[in-house]
Backbone bond lengths (Angstrom), bond angles and torsions (degrees), N, CA, C in turn:
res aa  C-N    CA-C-N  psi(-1)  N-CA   C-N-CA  omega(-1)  CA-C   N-CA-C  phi
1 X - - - 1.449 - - 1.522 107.65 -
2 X 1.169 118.70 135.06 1.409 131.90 -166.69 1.525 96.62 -79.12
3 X 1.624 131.82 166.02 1.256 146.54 -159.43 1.753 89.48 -101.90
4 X 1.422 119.95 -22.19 1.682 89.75 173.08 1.686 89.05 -100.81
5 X 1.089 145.02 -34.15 1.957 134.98 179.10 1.699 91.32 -42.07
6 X 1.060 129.70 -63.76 1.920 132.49 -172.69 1.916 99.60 -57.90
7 X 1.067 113.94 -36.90 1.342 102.25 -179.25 1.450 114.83 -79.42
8 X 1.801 138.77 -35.98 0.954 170.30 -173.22 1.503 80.49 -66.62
9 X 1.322 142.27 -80.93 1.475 157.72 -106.70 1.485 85.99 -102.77
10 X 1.673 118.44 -67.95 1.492 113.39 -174.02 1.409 105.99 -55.83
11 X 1.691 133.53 -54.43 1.711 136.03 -166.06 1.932 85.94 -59.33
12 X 0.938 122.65 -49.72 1.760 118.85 173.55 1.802 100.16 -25.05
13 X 1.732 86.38 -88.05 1.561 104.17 163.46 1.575 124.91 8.97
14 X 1.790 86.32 -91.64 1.607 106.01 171.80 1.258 124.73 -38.36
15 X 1.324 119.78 -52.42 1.201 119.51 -156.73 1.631 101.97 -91.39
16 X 1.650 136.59 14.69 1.096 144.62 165.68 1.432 109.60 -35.19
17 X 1.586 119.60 115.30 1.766 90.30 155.33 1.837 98.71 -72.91
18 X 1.060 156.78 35.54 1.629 145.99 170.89 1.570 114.22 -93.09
19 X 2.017 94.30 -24.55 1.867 121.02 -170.81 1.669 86.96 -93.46
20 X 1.313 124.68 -14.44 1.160 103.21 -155.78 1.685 98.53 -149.32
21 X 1.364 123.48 89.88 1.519 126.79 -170.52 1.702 83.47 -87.33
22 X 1.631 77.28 139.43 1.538 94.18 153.97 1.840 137.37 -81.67
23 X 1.202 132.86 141.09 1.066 95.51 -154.06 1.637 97.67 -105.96
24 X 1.531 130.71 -168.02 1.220 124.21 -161.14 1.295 122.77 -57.13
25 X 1.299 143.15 162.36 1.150 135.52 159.30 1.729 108.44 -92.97
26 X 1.700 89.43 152.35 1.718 85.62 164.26 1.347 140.30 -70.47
27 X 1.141 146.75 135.95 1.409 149.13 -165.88 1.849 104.78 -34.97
28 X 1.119 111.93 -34.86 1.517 115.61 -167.85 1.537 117.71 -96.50
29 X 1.707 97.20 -7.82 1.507 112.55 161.78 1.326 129.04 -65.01
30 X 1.376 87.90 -51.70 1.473 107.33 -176.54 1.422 133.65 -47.31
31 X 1.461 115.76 -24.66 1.343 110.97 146.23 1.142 138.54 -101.22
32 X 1.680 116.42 35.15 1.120 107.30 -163.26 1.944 97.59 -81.70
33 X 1.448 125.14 160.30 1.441 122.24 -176.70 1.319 111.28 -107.91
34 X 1.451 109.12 -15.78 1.818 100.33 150.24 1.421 126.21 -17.74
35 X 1.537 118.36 127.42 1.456 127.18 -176.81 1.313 111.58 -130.94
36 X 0.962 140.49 135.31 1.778 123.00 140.64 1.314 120.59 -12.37
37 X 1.424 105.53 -58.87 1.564 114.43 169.32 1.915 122.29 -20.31
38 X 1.416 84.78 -48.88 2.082 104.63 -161.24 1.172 114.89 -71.61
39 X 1.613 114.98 7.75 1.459 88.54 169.59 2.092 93.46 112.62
40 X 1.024 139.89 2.57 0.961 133.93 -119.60 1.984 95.27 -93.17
41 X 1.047 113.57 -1.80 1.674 126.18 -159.50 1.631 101.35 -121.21
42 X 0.997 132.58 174.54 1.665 129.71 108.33 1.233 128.09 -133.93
43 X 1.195 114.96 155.84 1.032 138.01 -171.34 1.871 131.21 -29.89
44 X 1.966 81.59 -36.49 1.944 71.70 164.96 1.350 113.66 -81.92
45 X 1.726 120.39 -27.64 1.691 126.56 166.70 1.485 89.64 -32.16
46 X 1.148 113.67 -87.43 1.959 118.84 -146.77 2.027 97.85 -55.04
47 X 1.325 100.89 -30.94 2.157 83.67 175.59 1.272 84.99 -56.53
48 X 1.289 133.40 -83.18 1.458 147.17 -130.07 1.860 97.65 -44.36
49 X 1.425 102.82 -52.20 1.339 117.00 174.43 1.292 125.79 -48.75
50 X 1.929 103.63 -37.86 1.527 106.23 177.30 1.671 101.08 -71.28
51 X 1.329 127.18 -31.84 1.382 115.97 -168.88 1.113 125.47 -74.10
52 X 1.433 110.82 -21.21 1.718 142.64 173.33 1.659 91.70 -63.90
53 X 1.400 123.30 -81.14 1.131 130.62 -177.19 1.495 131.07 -23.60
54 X 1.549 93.83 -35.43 1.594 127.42 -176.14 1.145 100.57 -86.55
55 X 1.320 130.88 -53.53 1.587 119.84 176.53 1.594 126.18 -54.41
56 X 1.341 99.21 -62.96 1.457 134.29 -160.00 1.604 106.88 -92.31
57 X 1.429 136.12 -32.72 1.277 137.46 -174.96 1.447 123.41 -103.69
58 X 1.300 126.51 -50.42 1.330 151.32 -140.49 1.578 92.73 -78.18
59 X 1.176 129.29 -26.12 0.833 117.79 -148.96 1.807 99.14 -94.29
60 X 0.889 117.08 -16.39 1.919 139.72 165.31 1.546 101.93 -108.68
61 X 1.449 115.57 -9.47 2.060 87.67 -179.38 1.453 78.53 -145.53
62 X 1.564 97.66 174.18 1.527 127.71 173.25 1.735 112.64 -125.57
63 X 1.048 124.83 110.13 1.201 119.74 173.42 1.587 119.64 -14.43
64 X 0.778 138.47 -42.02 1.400 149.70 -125.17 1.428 88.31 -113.11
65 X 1.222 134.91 -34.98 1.718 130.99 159.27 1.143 131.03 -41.07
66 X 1.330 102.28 -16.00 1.584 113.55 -175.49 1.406 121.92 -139.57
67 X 1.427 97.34 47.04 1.252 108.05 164.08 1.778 107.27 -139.83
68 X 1.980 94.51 137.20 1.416 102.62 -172.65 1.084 105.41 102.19
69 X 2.046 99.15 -155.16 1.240 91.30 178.22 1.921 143.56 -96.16
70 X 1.838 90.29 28.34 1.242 89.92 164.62 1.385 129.28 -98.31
71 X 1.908 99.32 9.94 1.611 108.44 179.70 1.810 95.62 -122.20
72 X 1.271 97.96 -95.75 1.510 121.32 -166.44 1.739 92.77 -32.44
73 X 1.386 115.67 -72.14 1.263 107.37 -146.12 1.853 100.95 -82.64
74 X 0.921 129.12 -7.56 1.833 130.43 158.15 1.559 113.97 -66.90
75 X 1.578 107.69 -17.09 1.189 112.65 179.06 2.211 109.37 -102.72
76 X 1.165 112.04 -34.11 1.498 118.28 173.13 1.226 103.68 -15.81
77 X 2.068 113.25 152.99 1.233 113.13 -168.06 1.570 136.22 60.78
78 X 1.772 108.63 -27.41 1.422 78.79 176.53 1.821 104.79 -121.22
79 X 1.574 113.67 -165.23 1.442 117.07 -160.38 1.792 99.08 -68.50
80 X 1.441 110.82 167.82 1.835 105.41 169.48 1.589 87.72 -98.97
81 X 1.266 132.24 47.11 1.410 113.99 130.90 1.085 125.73 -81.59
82 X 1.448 120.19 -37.13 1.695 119.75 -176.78 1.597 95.86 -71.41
83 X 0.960 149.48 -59.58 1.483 119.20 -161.79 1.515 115.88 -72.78
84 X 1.159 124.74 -21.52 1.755 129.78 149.02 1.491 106.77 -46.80
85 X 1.361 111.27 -47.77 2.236 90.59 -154.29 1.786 74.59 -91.84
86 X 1.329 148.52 -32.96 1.335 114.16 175.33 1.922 134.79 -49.32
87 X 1.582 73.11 -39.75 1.889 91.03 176.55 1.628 108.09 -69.21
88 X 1.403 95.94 -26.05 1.462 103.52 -168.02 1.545 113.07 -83.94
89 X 1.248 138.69 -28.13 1.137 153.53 177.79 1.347 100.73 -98.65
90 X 1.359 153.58 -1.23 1.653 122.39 -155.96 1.528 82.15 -154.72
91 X 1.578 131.15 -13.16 1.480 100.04 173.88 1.588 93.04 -141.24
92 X 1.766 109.37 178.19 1.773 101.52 -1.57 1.575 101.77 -85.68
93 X 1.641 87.37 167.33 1.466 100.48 -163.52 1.725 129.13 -61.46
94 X 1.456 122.57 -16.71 0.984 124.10 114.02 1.745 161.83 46.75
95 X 1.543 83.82 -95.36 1.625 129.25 -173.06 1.206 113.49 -175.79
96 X 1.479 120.75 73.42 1.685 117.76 155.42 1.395 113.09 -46.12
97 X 1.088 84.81 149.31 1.343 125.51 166.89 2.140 114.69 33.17
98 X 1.629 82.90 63.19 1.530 103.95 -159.20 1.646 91.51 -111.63
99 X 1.242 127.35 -5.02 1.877 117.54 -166.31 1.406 65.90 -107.64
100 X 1.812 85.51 173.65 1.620 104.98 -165.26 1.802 93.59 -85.55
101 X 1.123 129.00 -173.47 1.435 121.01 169.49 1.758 101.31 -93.32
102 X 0.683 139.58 -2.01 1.366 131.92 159.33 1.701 115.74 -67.64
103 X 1.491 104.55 -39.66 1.231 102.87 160.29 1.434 144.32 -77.57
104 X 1.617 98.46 -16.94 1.275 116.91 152.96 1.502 141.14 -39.19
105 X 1.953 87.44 -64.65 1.634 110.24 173.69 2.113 100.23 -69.88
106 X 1.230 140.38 -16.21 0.859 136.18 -158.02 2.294 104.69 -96.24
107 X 1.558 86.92 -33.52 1.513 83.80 168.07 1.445 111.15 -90.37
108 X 1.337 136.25 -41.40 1.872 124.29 157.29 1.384 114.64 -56.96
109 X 1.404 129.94 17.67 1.647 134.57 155.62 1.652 106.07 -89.51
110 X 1.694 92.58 -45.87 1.474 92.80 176.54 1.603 129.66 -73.28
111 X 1.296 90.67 -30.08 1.697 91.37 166.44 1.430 116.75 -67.68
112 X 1.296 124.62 -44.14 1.493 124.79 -172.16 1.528 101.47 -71.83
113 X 1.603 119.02 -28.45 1.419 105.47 176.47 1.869 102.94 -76.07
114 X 0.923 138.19 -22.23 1.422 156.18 178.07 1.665 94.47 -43.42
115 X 1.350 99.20 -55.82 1.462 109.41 -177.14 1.855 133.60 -89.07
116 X 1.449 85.23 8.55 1.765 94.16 152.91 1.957 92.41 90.18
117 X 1.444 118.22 11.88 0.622 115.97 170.76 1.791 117.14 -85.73
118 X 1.914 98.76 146.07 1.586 89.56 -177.40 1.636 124.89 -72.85
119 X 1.511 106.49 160.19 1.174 117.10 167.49 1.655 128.41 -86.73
120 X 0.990 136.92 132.24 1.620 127.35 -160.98 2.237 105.83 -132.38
121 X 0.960 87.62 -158.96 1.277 87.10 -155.33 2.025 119.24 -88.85
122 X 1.865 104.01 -9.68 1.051 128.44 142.72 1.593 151.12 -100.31
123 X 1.236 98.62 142.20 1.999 96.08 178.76 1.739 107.87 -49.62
124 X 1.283 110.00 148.88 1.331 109.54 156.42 1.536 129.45 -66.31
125 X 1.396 125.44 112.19 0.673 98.28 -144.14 2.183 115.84 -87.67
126 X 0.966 122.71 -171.06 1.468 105.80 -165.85 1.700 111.14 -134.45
127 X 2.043 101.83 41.56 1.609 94.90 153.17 1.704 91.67 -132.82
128 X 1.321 78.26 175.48 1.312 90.68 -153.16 1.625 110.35 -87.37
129 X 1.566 137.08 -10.86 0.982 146.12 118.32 1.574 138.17 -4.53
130 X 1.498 81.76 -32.04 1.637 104.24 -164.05 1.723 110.18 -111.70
131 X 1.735 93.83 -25.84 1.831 107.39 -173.76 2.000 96.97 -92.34
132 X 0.951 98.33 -16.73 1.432 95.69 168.53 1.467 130.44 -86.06
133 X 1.653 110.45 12.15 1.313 102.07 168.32 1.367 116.24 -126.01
134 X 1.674 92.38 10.63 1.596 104.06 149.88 1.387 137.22 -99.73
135 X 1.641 116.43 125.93 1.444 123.49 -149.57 1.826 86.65 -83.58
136 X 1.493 123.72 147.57 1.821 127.04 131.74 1.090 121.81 -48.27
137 X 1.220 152.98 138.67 0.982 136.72 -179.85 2.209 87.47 -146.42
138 X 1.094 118.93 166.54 1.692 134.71 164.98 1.551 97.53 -99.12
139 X 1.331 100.35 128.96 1.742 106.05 171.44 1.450 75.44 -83.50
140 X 1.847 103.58 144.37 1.425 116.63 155.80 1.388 139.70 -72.29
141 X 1.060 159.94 146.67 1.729 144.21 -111.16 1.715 76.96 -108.65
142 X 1.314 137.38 -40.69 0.935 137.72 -155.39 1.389 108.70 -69.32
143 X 1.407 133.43 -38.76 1.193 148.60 103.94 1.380 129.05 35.21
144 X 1.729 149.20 69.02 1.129 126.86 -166.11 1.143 108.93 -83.24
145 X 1.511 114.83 124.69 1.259 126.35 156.57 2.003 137.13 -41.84
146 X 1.427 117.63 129.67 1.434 81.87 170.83 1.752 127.62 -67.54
């Protein structure tokens, strides 16, 4: 196995929700109907995110890793806090958790827009209070993507 396949394979790893259970929600969470689906980003968030990405990421990842099912759908079912406090704690690898969290929530806008998910009329937002009452969900193939 080549030294970037072991690097590729562990950031795989990392970014497991299996490495990384979510933990309960609060009783008053639990129904919230927030989705990925709703709109949950917009669109200047996810540029801002691509430029973040471009600075700070690209240089260890490629966009293209995280789309499907080595992002969205490994993540389905649970809140977009866990893939924030992973990104948020573990990169870049480096210097965790060195971008501001605005820039945080602005590159997991860009990933979820990565994944054909829609853009709506608010930022994502970037505590974690707030990322937990948004569900993952898989847009269905049937589904046109943007």
């Amino acid at each position: 196995m080549t030294t970037i396949a072991k690097v590729m394979a562990g950031f795989a790893l990392l970014l497991s929700p299996v490495a990384h259970p979510v933990s309960a929600q609060a009783p008053e969470e639990k129904n919230a109907p927030v989705t990925v689906r709703d709109g949950i980003f917009t669109i200047a968030q996810a540029e801002r995110g691509a430029t973040v990405f471009a600075g700070a990421c690209k240089g260890c990842h490629q966009p293209e890793q995280f789309i499907g099912a080595g992002f969205i759908d490994a993540w389905s079912g649970q809140t977009a806090d866990a893939p924030f406090e992973v990104i948020r704690t573990k990169m870049p690898e480096d210097n965790p958790s060195s971008l501001k969290r605005s820039e945080y929530a602005a590159v997991l806008a860009y990933l979820f827009r990565l994944n054909g998910l829609p853009a709506g009329d608010t930022d994502l937002p970037n505590l974690l209070r707030k990322l937990k009452l948004i569900r993952i969900e898989v847009v269905p193939e049937t589904e046109e993507r943007p």
